[in-house]
OpenMM code with the backbone's topology and positions (N, CA, C; nanometers):
from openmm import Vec3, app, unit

residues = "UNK UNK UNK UNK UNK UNK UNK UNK UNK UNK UNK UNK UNK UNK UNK UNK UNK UNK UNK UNK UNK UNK UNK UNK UNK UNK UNK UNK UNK UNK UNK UNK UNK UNK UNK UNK UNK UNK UNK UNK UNK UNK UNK UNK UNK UNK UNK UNK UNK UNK UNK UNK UNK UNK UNK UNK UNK UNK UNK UNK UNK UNK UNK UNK UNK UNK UNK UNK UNK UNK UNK UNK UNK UNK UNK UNK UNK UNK UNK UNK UNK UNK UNK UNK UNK UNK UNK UNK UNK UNK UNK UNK UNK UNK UNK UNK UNK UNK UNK UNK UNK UNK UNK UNK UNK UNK UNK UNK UNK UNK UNK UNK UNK UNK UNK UNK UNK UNK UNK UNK UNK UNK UNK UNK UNK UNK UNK UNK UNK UNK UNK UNK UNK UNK UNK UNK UNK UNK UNK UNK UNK UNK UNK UNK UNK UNK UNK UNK UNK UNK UNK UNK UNK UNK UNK UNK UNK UNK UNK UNK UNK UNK UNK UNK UNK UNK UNK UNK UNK UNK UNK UNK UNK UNK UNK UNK UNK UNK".split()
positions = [
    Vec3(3.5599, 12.8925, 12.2247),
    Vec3(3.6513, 12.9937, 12.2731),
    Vec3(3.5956, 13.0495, 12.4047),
    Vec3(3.6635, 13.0091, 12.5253),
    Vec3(3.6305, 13.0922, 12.6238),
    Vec3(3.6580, 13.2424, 12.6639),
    Vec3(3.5598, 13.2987, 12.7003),
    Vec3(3.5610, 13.4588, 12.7047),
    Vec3(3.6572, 13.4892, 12.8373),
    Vec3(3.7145, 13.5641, 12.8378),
    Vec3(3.7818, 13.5859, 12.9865),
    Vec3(3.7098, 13.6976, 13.0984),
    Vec3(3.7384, 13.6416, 13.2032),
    Vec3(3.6482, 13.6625, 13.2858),
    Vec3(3.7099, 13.8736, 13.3005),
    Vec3(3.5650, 13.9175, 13.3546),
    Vec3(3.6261, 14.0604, 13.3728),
    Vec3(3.6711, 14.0935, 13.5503),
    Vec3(3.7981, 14.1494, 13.5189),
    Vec3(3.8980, 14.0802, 13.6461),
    Vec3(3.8949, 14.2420, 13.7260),
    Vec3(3.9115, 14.2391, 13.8188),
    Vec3(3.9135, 14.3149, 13.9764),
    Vec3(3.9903, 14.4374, 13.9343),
    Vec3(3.9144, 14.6196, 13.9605),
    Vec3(4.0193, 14.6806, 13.9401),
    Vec3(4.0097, 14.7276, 13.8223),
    Vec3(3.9774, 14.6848, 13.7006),
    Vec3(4.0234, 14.7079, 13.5708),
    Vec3(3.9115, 14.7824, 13.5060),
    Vec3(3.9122, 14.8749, 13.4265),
    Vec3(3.7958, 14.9421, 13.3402),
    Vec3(3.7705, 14.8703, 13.2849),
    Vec3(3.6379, 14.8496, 13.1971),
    Vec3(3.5811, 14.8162, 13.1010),
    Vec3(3.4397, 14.8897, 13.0202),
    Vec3(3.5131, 14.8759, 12.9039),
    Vec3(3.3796, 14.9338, 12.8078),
    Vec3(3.3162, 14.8030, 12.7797),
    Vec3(3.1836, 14.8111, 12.8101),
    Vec3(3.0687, 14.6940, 12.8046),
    Vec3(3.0037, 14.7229, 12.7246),
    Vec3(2.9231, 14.6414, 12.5652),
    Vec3(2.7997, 14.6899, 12.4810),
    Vec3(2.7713, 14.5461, 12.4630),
    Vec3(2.6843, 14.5745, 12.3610),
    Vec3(2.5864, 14.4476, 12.2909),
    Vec3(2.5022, 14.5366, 12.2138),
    Vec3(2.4377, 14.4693, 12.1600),
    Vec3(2.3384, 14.5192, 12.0309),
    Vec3(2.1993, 14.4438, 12.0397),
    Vec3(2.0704, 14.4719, 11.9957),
    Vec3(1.9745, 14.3655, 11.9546),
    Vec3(2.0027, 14.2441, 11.8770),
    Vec3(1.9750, 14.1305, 11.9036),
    Vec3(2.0101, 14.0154, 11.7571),
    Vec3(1.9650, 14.0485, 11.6418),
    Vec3(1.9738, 14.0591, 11.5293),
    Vec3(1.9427, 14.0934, 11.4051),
    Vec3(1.9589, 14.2877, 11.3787),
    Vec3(1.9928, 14.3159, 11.4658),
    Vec3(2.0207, 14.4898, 11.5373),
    Vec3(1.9015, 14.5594, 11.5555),
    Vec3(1.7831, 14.4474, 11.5908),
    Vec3(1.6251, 14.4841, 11.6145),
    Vec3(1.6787, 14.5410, 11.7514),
    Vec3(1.5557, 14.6281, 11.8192),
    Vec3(1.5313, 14.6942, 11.9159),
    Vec3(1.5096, 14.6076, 12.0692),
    Vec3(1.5834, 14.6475, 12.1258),
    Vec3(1.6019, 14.6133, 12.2941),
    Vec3(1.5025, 14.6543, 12.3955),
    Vec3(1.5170, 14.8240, 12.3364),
    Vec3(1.4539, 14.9340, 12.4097),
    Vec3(1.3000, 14.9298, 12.3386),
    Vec3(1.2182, 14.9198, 12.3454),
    Vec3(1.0806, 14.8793, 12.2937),
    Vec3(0.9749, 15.0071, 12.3257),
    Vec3(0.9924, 15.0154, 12.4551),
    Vec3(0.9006, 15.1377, 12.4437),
    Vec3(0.9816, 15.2475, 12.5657),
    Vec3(0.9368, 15.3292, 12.6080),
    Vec3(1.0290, 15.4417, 12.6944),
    Vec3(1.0425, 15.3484, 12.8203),
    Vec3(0.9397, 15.2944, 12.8969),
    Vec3(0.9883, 15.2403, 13.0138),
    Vec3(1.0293, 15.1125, 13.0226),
    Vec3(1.1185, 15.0824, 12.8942),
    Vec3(1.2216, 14.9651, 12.9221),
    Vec3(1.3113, 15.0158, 12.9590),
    Vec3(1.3858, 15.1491, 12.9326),
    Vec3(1.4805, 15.1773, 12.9689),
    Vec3(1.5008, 15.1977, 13.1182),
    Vec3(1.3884, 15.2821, 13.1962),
    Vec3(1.3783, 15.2865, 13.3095),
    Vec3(1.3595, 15.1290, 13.3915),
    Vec3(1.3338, 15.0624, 13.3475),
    Vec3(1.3332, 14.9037, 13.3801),
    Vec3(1.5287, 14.8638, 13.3710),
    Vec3(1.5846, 14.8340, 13.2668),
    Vec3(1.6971, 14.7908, 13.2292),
    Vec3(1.7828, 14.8842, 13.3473),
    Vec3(1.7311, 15.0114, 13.3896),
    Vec3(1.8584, 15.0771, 13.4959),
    Vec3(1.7852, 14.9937, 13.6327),
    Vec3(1.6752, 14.9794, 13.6575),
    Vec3(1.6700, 14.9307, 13.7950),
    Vec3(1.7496, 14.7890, 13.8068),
    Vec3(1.6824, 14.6843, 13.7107),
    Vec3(1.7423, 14.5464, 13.7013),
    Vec3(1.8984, 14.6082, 13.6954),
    Vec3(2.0319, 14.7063, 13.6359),
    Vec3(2.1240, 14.7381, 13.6345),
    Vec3(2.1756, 14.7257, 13.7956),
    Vec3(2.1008, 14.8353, 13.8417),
    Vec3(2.1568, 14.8659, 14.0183),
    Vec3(2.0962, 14.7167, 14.0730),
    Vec3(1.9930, 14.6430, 14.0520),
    Vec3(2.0004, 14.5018, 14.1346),
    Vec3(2.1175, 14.4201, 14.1462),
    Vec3(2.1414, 14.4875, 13.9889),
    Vec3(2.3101, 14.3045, 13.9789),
    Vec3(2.4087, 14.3827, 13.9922),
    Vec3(2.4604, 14.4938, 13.9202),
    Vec3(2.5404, 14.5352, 13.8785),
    Vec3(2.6205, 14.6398, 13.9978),
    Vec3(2.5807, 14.7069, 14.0575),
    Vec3(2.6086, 14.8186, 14.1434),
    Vec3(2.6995, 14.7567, 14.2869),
    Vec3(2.6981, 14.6380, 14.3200),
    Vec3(2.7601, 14.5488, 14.4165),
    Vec3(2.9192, 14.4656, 14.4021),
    Vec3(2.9082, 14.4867, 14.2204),
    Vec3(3.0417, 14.4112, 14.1604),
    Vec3(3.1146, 14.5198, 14.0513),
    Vec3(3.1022, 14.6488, 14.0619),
    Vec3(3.0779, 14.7716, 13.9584),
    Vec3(3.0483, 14.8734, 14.0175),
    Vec3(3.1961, 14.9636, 13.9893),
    Vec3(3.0950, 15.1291, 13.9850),
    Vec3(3.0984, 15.1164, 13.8561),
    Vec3(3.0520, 15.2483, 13.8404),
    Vec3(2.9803, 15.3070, 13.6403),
    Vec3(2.9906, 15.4588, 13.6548),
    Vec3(3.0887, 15.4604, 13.5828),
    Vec3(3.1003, 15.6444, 13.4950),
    Vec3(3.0664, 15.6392, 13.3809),
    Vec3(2.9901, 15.5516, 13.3123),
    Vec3(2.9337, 15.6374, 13.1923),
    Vec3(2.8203, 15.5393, 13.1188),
    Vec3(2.7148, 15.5640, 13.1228),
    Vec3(2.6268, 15.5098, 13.0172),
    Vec3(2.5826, 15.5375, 12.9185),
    Vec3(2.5089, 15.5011, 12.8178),
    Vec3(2.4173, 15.5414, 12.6999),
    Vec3(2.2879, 15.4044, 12.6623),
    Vec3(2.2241, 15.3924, 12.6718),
    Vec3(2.0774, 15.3198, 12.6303),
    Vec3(2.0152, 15.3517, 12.4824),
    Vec3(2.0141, 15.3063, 12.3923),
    Vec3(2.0278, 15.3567, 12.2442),
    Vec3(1.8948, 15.1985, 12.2193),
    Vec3(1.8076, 15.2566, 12.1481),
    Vec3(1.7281, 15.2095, 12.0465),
    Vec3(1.7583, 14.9777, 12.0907),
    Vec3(1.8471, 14.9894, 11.9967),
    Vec3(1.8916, 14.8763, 11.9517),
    Vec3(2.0214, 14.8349, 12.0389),
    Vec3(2.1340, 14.8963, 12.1121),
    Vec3(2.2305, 14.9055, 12.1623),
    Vec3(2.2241, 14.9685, 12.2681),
    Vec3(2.3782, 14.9443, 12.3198),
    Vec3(2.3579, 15.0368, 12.4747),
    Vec3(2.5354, 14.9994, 12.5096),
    Vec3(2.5961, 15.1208, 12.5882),
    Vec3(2.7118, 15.1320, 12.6305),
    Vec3(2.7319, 15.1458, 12.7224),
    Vec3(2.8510, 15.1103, 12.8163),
    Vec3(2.8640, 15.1613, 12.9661),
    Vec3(2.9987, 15.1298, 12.9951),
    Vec3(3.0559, 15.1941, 13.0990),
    Vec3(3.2070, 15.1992, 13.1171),
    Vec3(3.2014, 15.1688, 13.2876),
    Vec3(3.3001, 15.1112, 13.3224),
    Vec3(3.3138, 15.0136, 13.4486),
    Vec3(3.3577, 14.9945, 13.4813),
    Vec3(3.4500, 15.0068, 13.6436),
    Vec3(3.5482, 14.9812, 13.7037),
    Vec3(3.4969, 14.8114, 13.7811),
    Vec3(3.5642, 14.7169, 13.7688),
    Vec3(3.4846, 14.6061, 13.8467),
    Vec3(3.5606, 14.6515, 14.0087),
    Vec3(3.4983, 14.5928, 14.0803),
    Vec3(3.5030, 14.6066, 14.2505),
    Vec3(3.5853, 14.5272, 14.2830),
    Vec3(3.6744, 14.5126, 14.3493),
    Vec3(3.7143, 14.4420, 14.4428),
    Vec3(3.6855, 14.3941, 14.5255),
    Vec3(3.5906, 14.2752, 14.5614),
    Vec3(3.5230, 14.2893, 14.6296),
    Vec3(3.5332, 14.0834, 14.7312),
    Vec3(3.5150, 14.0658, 14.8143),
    Vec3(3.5210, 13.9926, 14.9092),
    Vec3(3.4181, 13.9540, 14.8979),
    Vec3(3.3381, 13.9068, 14.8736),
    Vec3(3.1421, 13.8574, 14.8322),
    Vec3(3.1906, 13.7826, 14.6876),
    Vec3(3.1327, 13.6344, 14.7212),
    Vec3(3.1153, 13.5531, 14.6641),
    Vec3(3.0474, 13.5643, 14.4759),
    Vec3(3.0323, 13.7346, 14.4777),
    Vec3(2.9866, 13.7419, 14.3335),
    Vec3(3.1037, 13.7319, 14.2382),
    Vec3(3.0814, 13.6722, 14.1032),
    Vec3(3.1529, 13.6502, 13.9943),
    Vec3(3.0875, 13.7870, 13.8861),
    Vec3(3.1657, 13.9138, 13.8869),
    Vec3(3.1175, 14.0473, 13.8016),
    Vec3(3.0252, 13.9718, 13.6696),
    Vec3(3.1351, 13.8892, 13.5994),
    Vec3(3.0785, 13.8364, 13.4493),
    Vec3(2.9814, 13.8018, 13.4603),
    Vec3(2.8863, 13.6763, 13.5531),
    Vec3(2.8251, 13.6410, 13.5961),
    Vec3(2.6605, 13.7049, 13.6864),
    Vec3(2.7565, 13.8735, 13.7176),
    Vec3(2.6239, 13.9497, 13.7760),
    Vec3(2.5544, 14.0062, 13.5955),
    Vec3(2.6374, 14.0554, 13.5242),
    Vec3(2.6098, 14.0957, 13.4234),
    Vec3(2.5293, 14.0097, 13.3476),
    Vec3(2.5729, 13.8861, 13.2946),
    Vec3(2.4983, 13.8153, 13.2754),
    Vec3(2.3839, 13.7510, 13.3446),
    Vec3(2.3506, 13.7871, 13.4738),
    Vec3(2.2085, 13.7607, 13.5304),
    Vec3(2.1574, 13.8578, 13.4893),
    Vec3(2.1929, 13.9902, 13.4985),
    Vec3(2.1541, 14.1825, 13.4345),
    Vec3(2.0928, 14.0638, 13.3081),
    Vec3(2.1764, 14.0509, 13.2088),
    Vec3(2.1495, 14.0653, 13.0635),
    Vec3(1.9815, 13.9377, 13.0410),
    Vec3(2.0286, 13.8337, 13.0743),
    Vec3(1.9291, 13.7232, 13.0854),
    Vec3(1.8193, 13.7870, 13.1452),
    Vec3(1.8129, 13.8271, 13.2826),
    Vec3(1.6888, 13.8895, 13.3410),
    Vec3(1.6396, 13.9716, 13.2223),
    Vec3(1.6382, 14.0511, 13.1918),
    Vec3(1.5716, 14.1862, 13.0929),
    Vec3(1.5350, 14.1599, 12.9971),
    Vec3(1.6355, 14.0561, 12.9494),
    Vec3(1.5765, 13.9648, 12.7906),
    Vec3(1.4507, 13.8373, 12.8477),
    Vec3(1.4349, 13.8389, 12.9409),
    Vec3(1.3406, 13.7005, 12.9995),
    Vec3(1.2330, 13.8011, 12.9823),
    Vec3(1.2288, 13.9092, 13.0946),
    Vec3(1.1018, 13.9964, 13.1019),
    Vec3(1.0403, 14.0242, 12.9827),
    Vec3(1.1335, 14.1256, 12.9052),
    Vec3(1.0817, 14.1450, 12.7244),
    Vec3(1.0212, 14.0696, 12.6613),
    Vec3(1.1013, 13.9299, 12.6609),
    Vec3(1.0225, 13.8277, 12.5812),
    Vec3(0.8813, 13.7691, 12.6822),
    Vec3(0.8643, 13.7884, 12.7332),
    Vec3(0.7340, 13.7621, 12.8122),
    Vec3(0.6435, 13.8590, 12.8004),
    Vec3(0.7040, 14.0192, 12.8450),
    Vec3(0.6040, 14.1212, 12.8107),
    Vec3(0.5479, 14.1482, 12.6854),
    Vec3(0.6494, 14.1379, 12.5608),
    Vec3(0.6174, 14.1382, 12.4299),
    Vec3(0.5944, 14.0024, 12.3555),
    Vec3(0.5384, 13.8908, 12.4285),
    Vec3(0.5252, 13.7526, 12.3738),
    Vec3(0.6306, 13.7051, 12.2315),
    Vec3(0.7174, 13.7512, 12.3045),
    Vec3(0.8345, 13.7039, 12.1445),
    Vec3(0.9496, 13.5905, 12.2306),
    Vec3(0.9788, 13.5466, 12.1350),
    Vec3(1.0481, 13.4097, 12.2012),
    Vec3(1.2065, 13.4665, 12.0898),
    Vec3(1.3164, 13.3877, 12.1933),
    Vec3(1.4394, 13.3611, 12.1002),
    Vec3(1.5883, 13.4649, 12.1606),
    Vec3(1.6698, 13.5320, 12.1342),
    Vec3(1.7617, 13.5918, 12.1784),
    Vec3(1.7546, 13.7239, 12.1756),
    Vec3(1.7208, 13.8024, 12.2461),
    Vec3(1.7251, 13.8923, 12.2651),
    Vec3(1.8072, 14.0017, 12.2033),
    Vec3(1.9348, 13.9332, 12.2436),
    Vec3(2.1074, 14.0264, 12.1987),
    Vec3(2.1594, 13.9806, 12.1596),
    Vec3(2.2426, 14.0018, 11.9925),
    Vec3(2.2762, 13.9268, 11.9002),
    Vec3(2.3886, 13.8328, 11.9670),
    Vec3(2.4681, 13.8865, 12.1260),
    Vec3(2.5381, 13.7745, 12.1474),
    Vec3(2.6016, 13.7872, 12.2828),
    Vec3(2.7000, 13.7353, 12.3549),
    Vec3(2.6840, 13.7477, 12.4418),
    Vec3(2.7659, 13.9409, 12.4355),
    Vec3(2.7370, 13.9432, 12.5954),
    Vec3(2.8127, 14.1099, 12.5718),
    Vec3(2.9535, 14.1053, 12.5456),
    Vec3(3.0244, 14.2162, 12.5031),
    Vec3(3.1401, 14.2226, 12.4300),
    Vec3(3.1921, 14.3251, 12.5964),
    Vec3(3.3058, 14.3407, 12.5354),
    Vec3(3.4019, 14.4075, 12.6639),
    Vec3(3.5062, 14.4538, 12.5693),
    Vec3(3.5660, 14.5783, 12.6742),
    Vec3(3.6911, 14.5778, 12.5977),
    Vec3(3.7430, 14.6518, 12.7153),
    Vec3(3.8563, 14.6434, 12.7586),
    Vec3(3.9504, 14.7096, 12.8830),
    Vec3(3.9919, 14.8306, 12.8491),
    Vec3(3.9819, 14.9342, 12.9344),
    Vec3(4.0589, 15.0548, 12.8768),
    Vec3(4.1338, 15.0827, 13.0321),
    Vec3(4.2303, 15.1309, 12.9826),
    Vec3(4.4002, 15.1258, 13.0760),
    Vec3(4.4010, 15.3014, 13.0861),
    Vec3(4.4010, 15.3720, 13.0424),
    Vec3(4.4706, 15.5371, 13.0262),
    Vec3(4.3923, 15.6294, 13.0891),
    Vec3(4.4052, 15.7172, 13.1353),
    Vec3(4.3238, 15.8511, 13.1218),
    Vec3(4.2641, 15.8811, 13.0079),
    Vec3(4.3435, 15.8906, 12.9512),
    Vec3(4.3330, 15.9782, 12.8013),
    Vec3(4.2413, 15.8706, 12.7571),
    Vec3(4.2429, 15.7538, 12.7679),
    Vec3(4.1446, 15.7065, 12.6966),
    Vec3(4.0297, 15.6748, 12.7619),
    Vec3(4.0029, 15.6569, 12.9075),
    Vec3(3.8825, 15.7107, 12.9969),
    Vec3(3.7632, 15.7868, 12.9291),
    Vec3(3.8674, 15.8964, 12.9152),
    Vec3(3.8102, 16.0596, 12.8806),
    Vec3(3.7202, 16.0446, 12.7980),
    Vec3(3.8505, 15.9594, 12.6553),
    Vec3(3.8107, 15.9488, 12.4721),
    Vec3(3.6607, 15.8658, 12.5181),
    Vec3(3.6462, 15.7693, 12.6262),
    Vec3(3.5313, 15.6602, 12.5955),
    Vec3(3.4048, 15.7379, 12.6818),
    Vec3(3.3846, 15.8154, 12.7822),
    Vec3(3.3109, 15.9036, 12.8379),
    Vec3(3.2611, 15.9580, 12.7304),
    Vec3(3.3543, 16.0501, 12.6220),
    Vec3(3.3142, 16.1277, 12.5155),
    Vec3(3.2355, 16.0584, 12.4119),
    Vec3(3.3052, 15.9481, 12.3983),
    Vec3(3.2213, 15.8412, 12.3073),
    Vec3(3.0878, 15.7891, 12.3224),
    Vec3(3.0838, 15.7580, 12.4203),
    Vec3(2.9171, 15.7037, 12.4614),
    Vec3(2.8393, 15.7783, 12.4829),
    Vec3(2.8799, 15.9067, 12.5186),
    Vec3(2.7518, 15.9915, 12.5469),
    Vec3(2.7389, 16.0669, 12.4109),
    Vec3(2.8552, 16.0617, 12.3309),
    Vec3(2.7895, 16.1439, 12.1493),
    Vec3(2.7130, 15.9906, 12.1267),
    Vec3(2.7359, 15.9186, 12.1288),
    Vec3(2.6734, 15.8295, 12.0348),
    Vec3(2.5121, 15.8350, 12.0099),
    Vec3(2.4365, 15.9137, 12.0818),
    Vec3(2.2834, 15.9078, 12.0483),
    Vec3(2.3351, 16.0075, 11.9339),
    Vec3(2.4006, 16.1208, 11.9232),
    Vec3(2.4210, 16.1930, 11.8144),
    Vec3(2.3909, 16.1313, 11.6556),
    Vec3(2.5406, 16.0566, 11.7512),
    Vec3(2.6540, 15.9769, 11.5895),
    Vec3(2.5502, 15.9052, 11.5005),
    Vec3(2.4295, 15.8190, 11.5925),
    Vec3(2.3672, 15.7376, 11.5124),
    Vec3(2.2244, 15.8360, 11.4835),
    Vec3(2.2333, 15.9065, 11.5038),
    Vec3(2.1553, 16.0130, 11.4454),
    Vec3(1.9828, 15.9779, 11.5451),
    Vec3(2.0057, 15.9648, 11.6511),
    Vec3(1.8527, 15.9774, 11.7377),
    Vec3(1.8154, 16.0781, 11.7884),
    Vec3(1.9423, 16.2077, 11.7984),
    Vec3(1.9215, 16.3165, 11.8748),
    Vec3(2.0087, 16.4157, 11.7670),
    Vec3(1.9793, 16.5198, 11.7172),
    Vec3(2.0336, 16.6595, 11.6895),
    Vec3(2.1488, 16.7222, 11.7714),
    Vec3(2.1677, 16.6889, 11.9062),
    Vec3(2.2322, 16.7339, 12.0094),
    Vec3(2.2154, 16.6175, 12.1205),
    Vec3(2.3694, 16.5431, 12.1572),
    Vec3(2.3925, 16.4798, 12.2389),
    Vec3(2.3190, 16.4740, 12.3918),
    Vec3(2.2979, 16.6530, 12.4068),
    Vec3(2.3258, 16.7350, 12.5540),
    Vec3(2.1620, 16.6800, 12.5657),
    Vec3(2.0627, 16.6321, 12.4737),
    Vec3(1.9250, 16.6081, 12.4980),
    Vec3(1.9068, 16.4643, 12.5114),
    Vec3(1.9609, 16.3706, 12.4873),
    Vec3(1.9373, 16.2535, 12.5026),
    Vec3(1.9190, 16.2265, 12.6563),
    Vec3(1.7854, 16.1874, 12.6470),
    Vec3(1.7700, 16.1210, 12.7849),
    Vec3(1.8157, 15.9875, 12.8615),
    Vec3(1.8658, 15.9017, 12.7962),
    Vec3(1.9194, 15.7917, 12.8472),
    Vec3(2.0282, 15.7252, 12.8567),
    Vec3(2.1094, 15.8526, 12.8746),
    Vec3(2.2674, 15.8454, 12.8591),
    Vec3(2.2763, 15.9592, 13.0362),
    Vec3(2.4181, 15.8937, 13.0673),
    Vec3(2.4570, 15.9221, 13.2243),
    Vec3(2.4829, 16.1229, 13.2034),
    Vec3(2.5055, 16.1741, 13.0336),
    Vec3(2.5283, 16.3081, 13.0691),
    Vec3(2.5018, 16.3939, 13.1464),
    Vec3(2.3839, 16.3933, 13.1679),
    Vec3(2.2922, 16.5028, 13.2857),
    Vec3(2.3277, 16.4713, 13.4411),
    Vec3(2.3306, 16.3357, 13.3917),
    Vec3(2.3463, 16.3253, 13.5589),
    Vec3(2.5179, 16.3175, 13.6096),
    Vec3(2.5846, 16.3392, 13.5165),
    Vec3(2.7442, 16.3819, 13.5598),
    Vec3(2.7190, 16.5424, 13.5544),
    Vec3(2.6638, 16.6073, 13.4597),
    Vec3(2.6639, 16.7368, 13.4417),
    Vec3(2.5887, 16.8112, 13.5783),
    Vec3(2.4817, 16.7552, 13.6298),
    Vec3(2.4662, 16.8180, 13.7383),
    Vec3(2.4927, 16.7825, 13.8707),
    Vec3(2.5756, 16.6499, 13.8871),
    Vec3(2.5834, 16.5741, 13.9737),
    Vec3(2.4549, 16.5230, 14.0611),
    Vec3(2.3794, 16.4896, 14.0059),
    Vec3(2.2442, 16.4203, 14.0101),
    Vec3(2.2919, 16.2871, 14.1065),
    Vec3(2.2051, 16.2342, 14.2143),
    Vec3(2.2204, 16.1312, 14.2728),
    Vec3(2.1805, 16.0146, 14.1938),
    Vec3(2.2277, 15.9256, 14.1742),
    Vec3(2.2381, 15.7708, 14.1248),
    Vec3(2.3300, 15.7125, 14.1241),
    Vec3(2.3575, 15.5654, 14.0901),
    Vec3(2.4968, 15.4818, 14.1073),
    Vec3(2.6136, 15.5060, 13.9996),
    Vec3(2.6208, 15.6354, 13.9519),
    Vec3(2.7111, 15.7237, 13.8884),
    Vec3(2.8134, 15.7263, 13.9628),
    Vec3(2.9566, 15.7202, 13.9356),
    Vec3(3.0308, 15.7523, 14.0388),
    Vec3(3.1006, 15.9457, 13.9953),
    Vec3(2.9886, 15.9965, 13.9854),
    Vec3(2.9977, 16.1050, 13.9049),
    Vec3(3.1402, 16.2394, 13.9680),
    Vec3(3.1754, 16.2301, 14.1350),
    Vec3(3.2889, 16.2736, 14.1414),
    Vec3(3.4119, 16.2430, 14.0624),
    Vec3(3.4262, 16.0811, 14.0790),
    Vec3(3.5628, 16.0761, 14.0024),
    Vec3(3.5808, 16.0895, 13.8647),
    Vec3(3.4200, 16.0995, 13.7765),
    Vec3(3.4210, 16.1049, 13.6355),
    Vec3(3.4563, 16.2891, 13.5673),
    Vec3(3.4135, 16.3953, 13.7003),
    Vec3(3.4464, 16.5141, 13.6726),
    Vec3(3.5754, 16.5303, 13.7272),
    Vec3(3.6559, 16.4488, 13.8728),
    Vec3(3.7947, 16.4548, 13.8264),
    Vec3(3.8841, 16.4368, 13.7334),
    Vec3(3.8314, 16.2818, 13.6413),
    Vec3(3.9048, 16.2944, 13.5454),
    Vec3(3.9177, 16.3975, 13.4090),
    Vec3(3.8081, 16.5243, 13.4075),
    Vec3(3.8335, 16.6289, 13.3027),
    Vec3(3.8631, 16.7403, 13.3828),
    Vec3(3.8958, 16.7665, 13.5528),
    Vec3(3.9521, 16.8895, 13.6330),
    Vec3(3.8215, 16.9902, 13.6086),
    Vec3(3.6883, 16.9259, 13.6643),
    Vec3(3.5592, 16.9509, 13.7580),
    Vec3(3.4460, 16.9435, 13.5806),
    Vec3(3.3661, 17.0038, 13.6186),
    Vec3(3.2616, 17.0244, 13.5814),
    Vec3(3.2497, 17.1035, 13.4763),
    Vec3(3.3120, 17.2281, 13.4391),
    Vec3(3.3983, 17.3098, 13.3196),
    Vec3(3.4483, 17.2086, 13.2490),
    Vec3(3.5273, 17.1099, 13.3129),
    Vec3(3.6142, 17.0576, 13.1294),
    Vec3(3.5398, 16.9472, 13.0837),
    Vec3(3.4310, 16.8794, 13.2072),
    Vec3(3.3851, 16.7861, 13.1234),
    Vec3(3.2802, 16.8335, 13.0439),
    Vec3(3.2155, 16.9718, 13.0436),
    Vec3(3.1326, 17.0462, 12.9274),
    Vec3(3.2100, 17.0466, 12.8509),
    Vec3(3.3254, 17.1252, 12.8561),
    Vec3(3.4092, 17.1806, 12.6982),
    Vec3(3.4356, 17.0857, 12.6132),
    Vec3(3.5065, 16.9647, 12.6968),
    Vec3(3.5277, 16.8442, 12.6467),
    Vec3(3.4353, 16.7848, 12.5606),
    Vec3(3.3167, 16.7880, 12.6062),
    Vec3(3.1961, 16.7300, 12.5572),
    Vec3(3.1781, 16.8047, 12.4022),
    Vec3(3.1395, 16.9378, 12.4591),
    Vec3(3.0789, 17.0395, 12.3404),
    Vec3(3.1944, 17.0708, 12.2596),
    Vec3(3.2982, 17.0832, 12.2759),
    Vec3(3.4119, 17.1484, 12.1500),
    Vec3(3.4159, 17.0210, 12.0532),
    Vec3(3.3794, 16.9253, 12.1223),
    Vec3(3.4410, 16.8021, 11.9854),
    Vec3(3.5502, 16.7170, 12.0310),
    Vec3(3.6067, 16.7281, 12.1582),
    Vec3(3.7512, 16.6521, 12.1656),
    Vec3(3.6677, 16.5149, 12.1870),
    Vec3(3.7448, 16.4502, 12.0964),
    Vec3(3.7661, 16.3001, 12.0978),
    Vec3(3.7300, 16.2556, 11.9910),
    Vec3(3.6702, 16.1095, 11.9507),
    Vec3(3.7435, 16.0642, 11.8489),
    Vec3(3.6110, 16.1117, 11.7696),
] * unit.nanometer
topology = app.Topology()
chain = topology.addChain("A")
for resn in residues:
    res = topology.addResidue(resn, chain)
    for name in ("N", "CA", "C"):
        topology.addAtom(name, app.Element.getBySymbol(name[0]), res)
């Protein structure tokens, strides 16, 4: 079954998991590793309003680029994904697949559902119970939309879509979404 390619223009929610749902993130500065290798591939074929880096998993939301340069998006991602799983298994002498498979996608079309998937990825250190409070997780894009922090966030248009900086707190903290 061929996967379809992720096409020009269009959102996407991007994850994967560990293979066996073992751990990705290994020690604290994989994560800081996995965002640099991110902005090498990813930042040229992709903006990004929303991440999360979780244990075993990891989420991110994605407008692909339009872009005139010979890159294929699916293709930068998958150099992202291969690179990080090459390093790991070298740094931690373990051999075999990294991520139970290839990454999954899913398109999101709406505002309203923008919003719902922003809200989603950044509770999820909650949901799976790594953090007491979302607002502390360090390896999720929250802080850095919340204060508009410089990185390859496209963090203006992510506080337009809740009408500034007020609704994407309330939003966050009251509970709206799923």
């Amino acid at each position: 079954m061929e996967i379809e390619k992720l096409q020009p223009s269009r959102f996407y929610h991007i994850y994967n998991r560990g293979n066996n749902r073992e751990d990705i993130f290994i020690e604290d500065r994989n994560y800081g590793y996995f965002l640099r290798q991110y902005e090498k591939y990813i930042t040229s074929v992709a903006d990004t309003f929303a991440y999360c880096l979780l244990r075993n998993h990891f989420h991110l939301l994605v407008r692909i680029k339009t872009s005139e340069a010979d890159l294929d998006p699916s293709c930068q991602f998958s150099h992202l994904f291969n690179s990080y799983a090459k390093t790991i298994n070298k740094f931690y002498k373990r051999t075999g697949s990294l991520f139970q498979a290839r990454f999954k996608r899913k398109e999101v079309q709406s505002l309203s559902d923008l919003k719902l998937m922003v809200h989603y990825i950044h509770h999820n250190p909650q949901k799976h119970k790594f953090v007491s409070d979302f607002r502390h997780y360090k390896h999720s894009s929250y802080e850095i939309i919340r204060t508009s922090k410089a990185s390859f966030i496209s963090v203006d248009e992510v506080l337009g879509w809740f009408g500034g900086r007020e609704g994407f707190e309330c939003y966050h903290v009251l509970g709206i979404g799923p």
